[in-house]
C-alpha positions as CSV (number, residue, x, y, z in Angstrom):
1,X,10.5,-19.1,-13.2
2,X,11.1,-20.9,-9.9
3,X,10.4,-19.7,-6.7
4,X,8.2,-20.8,-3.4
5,X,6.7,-18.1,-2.0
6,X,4.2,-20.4,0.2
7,X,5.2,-21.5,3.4
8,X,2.8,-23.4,5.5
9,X,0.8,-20.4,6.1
10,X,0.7,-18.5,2.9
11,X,2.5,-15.5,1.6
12,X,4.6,-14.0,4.5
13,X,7.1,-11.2,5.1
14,X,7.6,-7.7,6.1
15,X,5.6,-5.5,4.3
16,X,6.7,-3.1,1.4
17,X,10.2,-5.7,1.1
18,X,9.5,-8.5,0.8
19,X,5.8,-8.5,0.8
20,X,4.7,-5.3,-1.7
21,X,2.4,-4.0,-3.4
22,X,3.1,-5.4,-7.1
23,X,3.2,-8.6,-5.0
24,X,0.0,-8.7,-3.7
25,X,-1.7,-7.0,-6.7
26,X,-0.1,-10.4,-8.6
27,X,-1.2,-13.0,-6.1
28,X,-4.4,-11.8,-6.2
29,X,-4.6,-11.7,-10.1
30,X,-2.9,-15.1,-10.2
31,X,-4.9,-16.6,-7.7
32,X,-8.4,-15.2,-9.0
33,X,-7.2,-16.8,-12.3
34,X,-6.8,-20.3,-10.5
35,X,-10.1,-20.1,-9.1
36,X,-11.9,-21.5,-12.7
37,X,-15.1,-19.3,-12.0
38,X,-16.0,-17.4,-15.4
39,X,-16.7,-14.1,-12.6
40,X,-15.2,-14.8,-9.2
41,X,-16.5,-13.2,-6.2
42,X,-13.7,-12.9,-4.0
43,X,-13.7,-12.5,0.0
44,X,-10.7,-9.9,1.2
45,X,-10.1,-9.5,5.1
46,X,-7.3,-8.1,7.2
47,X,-6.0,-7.8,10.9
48,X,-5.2,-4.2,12.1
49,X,-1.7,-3.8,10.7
50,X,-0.4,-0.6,9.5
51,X,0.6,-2.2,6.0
52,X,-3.1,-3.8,5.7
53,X,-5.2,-1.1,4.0
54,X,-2.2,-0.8,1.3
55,X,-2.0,-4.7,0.4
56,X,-5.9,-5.0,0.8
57,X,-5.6,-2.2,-2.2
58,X,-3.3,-3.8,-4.4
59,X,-5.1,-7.4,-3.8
60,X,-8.1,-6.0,-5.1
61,X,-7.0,-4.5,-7.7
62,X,-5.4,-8.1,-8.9
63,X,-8.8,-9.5,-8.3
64,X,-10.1,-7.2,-10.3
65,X,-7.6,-6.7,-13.4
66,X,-8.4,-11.0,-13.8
67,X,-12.4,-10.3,-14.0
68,X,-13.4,-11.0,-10.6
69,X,-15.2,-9.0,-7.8
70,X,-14.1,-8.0,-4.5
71,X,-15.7,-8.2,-1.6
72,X,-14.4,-6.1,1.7
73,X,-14.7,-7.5,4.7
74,X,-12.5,-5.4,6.8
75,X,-11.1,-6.4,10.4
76,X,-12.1,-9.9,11.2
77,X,-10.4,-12.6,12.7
78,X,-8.7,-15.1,10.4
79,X,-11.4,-18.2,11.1
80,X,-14.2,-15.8,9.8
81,X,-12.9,-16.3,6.2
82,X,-14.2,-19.5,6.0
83,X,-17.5,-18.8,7.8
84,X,-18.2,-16.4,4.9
85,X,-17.1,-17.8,2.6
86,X,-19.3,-20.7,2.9
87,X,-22.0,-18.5,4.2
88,X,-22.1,-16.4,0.7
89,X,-20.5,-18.9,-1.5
90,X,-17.7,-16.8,-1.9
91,X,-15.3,-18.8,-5.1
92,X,-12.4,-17.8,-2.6
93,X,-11.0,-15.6,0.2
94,X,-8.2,-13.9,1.1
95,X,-6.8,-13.2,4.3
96,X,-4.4,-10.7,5.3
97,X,-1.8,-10.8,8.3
98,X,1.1,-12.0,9.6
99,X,-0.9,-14.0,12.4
100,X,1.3,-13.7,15.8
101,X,4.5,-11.5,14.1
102,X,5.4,-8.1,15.1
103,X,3.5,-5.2,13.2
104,X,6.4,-5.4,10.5
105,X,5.8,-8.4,9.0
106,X,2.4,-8.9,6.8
107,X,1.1,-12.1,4.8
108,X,-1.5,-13.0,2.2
109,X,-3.5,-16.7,2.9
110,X,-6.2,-17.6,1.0
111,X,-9.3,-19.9,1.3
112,X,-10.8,-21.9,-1.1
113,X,-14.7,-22.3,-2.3
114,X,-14.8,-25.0,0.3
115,X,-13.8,-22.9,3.1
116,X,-10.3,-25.0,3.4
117,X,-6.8,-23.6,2.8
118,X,-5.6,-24.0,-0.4
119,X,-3.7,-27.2,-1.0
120,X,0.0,-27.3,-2.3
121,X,-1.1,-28.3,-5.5
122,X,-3.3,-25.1,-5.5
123,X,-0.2,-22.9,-4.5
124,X,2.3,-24.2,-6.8
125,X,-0.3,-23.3,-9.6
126,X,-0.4,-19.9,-8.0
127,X,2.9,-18.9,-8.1
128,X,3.4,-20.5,-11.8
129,X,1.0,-17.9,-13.0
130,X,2.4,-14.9,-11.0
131,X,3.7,-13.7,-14.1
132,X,1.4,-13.9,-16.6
133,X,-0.4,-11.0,-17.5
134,X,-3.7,-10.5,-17.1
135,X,-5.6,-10.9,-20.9
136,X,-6.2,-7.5,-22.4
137,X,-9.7,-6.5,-23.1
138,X,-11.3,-9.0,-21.2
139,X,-13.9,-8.2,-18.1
140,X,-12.9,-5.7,-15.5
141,X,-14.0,-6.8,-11.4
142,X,-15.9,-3.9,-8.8
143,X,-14.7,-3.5,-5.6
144,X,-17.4,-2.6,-2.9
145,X,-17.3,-3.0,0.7
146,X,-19.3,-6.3,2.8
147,X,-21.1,-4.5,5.5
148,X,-22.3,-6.6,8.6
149,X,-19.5,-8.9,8.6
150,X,-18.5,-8.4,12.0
151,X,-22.2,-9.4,13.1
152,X,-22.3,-12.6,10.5
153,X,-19.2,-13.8,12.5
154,X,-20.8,-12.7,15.9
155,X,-24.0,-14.7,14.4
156,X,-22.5,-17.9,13.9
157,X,-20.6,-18.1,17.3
158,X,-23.4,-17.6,19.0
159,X,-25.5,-20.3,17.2
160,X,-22.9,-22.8,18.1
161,X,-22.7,-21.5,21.9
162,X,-26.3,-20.8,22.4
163,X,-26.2,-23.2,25.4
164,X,-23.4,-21.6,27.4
165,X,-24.3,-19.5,30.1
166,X,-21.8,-17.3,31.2
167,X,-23.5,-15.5,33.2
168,X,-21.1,-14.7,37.0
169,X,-17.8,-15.5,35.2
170,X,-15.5,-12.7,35.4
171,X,-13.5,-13.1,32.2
172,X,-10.4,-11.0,31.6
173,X,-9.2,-11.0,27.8
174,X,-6.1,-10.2,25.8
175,X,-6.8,-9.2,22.3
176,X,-3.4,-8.4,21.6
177,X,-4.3,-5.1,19.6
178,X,-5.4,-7.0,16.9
179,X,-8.2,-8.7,14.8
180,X,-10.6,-9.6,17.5
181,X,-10.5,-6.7,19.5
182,X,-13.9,-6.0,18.8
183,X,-15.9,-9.0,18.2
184,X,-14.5,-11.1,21.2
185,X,-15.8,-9.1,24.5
186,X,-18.8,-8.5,22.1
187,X,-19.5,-12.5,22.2
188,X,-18.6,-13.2,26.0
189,X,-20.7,-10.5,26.4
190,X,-23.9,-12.0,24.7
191,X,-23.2,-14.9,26.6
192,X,-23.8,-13.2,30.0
193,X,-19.6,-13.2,31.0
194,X,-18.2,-9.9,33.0
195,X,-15.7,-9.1,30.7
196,X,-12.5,-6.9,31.6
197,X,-10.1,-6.4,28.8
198,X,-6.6,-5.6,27.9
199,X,-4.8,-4.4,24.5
200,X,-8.0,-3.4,22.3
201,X,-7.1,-0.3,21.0
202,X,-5.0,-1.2,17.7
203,X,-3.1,1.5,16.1
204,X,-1.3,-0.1,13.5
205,X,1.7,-0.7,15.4
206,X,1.0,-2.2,18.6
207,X,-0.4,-5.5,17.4
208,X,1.3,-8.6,19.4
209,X,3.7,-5.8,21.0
210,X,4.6,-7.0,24.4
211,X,0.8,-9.0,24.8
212,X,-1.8,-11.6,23.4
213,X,-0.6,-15.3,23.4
214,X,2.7,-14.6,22.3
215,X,3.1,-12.5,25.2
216,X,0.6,-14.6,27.7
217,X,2.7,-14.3,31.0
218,X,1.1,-10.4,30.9
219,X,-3.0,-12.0,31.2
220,X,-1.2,-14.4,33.6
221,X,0.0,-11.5,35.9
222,X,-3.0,-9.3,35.3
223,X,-5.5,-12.4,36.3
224,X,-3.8,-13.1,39.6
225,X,-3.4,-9.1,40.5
226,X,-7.4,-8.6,39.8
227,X,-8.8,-11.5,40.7
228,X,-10.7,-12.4,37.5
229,X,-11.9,-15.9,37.1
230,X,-9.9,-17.4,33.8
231,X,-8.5,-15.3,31.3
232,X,-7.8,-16.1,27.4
233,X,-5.0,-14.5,25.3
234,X,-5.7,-14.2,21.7
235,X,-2.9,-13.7,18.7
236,X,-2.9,-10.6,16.1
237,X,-5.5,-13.0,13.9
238,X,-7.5,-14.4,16.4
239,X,-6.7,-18.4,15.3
240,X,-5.4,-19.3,18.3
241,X,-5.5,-19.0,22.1
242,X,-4.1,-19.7,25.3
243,X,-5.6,-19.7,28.7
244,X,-4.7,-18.8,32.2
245,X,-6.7,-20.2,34.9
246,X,-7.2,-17.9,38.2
247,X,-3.9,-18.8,40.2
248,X,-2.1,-17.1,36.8
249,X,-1.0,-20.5,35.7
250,X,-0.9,-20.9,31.7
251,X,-3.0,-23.5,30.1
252,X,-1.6,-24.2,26.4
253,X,-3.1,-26.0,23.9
254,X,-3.0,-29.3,24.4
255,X,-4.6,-29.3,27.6
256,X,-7.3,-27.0,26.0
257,X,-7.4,-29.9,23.1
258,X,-7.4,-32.4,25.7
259,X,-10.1,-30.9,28.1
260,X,-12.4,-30.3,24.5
261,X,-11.8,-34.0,23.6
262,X,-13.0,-35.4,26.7
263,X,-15.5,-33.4,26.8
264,X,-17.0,-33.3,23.2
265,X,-16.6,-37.6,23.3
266,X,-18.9,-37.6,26.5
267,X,-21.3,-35.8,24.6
268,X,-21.4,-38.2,21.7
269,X,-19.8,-34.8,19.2
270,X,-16.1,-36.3,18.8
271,X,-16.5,-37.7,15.0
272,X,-14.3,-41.0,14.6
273,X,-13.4,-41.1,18.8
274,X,-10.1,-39.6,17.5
275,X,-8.1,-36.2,17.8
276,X,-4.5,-35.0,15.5
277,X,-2.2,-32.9,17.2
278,X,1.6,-32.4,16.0
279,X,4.9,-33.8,16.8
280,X,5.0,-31.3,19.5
281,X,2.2,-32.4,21.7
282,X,2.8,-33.6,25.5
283,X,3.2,-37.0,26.2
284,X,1.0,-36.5,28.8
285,X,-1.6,-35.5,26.3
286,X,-1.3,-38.9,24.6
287,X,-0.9,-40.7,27.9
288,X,-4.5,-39.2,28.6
289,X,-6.3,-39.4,25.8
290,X,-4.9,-43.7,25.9
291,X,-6.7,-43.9,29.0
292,X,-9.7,-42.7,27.8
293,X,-9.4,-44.5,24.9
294,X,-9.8,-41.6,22.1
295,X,-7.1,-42.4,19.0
296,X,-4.7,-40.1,18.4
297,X,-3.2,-38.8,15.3
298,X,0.1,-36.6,15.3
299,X,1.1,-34.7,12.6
300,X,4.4,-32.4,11.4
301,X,4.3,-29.1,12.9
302,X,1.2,-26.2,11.6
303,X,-2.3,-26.6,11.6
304,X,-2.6,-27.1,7.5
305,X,-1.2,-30.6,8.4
306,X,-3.8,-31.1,11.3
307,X,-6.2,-30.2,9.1
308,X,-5.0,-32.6,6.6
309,X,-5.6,-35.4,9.2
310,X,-8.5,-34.3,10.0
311,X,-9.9,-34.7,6.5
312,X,-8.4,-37.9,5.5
313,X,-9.8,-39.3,9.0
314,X,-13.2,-37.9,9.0
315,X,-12.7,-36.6,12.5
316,X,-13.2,-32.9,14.0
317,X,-11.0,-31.8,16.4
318,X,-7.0,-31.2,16.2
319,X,-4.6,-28.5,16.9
320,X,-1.4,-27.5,18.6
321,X,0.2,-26.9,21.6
322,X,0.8,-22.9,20.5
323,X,-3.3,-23.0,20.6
324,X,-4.4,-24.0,17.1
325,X,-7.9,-25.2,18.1
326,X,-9.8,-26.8,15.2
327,X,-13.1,-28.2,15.8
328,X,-14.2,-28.6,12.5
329,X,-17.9,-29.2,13.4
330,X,-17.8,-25.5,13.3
331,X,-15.0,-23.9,11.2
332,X,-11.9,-25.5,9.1
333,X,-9.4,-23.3,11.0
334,X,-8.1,-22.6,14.3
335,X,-10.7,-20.5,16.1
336,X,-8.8,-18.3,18.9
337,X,-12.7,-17.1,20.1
338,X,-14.4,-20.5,19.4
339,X,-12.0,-22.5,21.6
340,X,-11.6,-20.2,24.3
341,X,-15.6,-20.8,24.4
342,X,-15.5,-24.5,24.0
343,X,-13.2,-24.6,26.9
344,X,-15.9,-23.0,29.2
345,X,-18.8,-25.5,27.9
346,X,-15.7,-28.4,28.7
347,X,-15.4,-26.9,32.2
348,X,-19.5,-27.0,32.5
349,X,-19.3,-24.3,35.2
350,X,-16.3,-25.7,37.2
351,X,-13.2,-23.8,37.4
352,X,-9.8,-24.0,35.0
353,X,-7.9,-24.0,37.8
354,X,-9.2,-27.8,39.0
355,X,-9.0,-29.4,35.6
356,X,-7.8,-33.0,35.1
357,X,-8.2,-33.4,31.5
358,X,-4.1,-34.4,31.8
359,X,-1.3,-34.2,33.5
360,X,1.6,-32.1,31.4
361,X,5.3,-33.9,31.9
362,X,7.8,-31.2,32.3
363,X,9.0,-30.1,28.7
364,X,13.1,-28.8,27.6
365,X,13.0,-27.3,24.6
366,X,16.3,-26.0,23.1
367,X,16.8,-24.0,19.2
368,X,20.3,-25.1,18.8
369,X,22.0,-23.1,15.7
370,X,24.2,-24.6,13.5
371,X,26.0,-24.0,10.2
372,X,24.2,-27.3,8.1
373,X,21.3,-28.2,9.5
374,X,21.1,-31.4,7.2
375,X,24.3,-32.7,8.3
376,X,23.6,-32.4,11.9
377,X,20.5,-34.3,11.1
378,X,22.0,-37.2,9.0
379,X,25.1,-37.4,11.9
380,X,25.3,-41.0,13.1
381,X,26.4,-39.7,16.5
382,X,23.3,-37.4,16.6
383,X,20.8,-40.9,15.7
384,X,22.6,-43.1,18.5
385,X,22.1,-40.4,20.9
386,X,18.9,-40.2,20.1
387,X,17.9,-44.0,20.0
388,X,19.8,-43.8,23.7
389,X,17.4,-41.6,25.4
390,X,14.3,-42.6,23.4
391,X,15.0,-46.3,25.3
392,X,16.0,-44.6,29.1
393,X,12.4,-42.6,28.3
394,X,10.7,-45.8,27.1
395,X,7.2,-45.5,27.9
396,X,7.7,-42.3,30.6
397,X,8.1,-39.4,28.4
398,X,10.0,-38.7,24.8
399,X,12.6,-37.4,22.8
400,X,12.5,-35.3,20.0
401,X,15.3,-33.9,17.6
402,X,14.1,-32.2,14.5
403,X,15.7,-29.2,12.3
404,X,13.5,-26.2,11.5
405,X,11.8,-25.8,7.9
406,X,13.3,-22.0,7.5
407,X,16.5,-21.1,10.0
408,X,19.6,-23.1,10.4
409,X,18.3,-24.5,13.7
410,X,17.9,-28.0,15.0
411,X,15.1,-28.1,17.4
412,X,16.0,-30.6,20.5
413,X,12.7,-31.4,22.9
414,X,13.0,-33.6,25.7
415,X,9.6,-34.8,28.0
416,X,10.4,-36.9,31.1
417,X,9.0,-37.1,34.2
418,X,10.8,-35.0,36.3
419,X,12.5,-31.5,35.2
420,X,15.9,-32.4,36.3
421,X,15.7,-35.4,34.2
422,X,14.4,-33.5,30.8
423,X,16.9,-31.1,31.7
424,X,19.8,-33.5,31.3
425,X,18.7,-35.6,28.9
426,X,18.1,-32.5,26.8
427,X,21.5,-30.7,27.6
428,X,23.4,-34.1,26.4
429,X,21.6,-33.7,22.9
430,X,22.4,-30.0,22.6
431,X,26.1,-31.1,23.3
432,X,26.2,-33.9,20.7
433,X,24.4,-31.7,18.0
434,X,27.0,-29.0,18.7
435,X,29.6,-31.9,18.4
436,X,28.1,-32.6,14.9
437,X,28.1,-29.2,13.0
438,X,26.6,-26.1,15.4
């Protein structure tokens, strides 16, 4: 049959609808199958959403009905998949959650033997075999429970950050009721911080509601009215961050990329002199890293596509401006934790709030819905509007006008030097795209 369940981020949906249990129970016989191990051992994690424990059920018992073993590693962030993967040469992992979506929504990712997402390739086989049943008589999986795997994670963090000292910082986190809510005050902890923090007590429901990085102008308000030093805002999954330094303004993620590039090249660990970031990234990003003279490599939108930079490039570090952090000299994957901790080692004891790493150009972003988002974007009109204040931006900021890959959207982004001018510029796209089909 046809279907694409995969988006760029695995299996997602809203639990018990569109992503059930006979769903999950299939993806993880069909994806245990793909795996080519005669008995695979097979990592399952989760986040803290309600509809966790019931898809962590049905995975395994997919796992199992194909012949392999299951492994439970309970509530971790989404870059510790990798880590233990690789640390017990798992033959794949599995990660549910919906990342930075309301409690609602769930998803299914999976990691291969290599630690790395599964390629397209991968996928495609995936969902060919959905509905194949599993081959009678054949070798029946266990399912027992991975104790300690809150400590392996804790473990390898603090090998890479050995060196940082935070001892004096106040600290003030935002775990957003969700997957590092333990294991991210444990580390700043370790690492000598005074550590204050907000939304750790998950109850199913509250994940993302109203708070973490999604939410960040709550940690922005809270720094400021306590006086805390810098504070971080983590997502439900804990694979990405944001940052708000102690005069409650935001830091996104390409100022944390940028202040980790400059930073990591000084001290001879940027791989290739070269960073990927996404079609989203600041021009002031690029104008920075130019001067410093670290190559720059931008990608579609979603950190697979970083990552698939990264590989072909042999570099390390990547991400987004929604705070996909990869530094790949210690996890494939966006590291909420690890980056907020590479930032402080950047900083080298000086504060957020007088970083230089770049200077952002003020940004108009506008979702503009329409009824055919293909014919907007093959319009004429549309392109020469474009072209027009691409060349009146030549060389000061940028223009972007892109649809999205799932709504009827078109997605217009202006970057100039002033607000009033991305304002304008921006508004006189929105106006032609509405002219063409919104």
């Amino acid at each position: 049959m046809t279907r694409r369940l995969f988006g760029t981020d695995g299996v997602r949906g809203v639990a018990g609808e569109v992503l059930t249990a006979e769903l999950a129970l299939a993806l993880g016989r069909a994806a245990t199958l793909q795996t080519g191990a005669e008995r695979p051992r097979v990592l399952v994690i989760r986040d803290t959403r309600e509809s966790g424990e019931m898809l962590e059920a049905a995975l395994a018992a997919g796992v199992t009905a194909a012949g392999g073993d299951v492994l439970l590693g309970g509530v971790l962030p989404t870059p510790a998949a990798p880590l233990l993967v690789e640390r017990y040469g798992f033959d794949l992992g599995a990660v549910i959650s919906a990342s930075h979506n309301p409690y609602r929504d769930n998803g299914i990712k999976f990691f291969g033997a290599d630690g790395f997402k599964l390629s397209d390739e991968r996928e495609l086989a995936i969902e060919r075999r959905l509905d194949e049943e599993a081959p009678r008589g054949g070798a029946i999986g266990r399912v027992r429970a991975l104790h300690g795997t809150q400590e392996d994670y804790l473990r390898e963090l603090h090998s890479r950050f050995a060196g940082l000292d935070l001892g004096g910082l106040d600290v003030l986190l935002d775990c957003a009721n969700g997957a590092t809510h333990h294991v991210a005050p444990e580390i700043f902890r370790r690492l000598n911080a005074a550590v204050t923090v907000l939304h750790d007590s998950p109850d199913g429901r509250n994940i993302n509601d109203g708070c973490g990085s999604t939410h960040v102008e709550r940690l922005a308000r809270a720094v400021t009215a306590g006086g805390h030093a810098v504070g971080f805002a983590f997502d439900g999954d804990g694979d990405r961050v944001l940052a708000v330094d102690r005069t409650g303004t935001v830091v996104d993620g390409d100022e944390l990329i940028a202040l980790a590039a400059l930073h990591l090249r000084e001290a001879g660990r940027l791989p290739g002199g070269g960073v990927a970031v996404t079609v989203m990234t600041n021009f002031g990003f690029h104008s920075a890293m130019e001067r410093a003279g670290i190559a720059v490599a931008t990608t579609n939108v979603g950190d697979r596509y970083v990552l698939e930079a990264l590989r072909e490039r042999g570099w390390a570090l990547g991400g987004e401006q929604s705070g996909h952090v990869i530094d790949m000299s210690f996890a494939p994957s966006g590291d909420g934790i690890a980056a907020a901790l590479l930032t402080l080692e950047a900083l080298g004891g000086e504060d957020l709030a007088d970083r230089h790493a770049m200077e952002k150009l003020p940004q108009r972003l506008v979702n503009v819905p329409v009824a055919d988002r293909d014919a907007v974007m093959a319009s004429a009109g549309l392109a020469a509007a474009g072209e027009a204040e691409r060349r009146a931006l030549d060389g000061r900021g940028r223009v972007l006008v892109r649809p999205s890959g799932t709504e009827q959207l078109v997605r217009v982004m202006v970057e100039a030097p002033t607000e009033d001018e991305a304002v304008a510029a921006c508004e006189r796209l929105v106006a032609v795209v509405r002219q063409s089909g919104g």
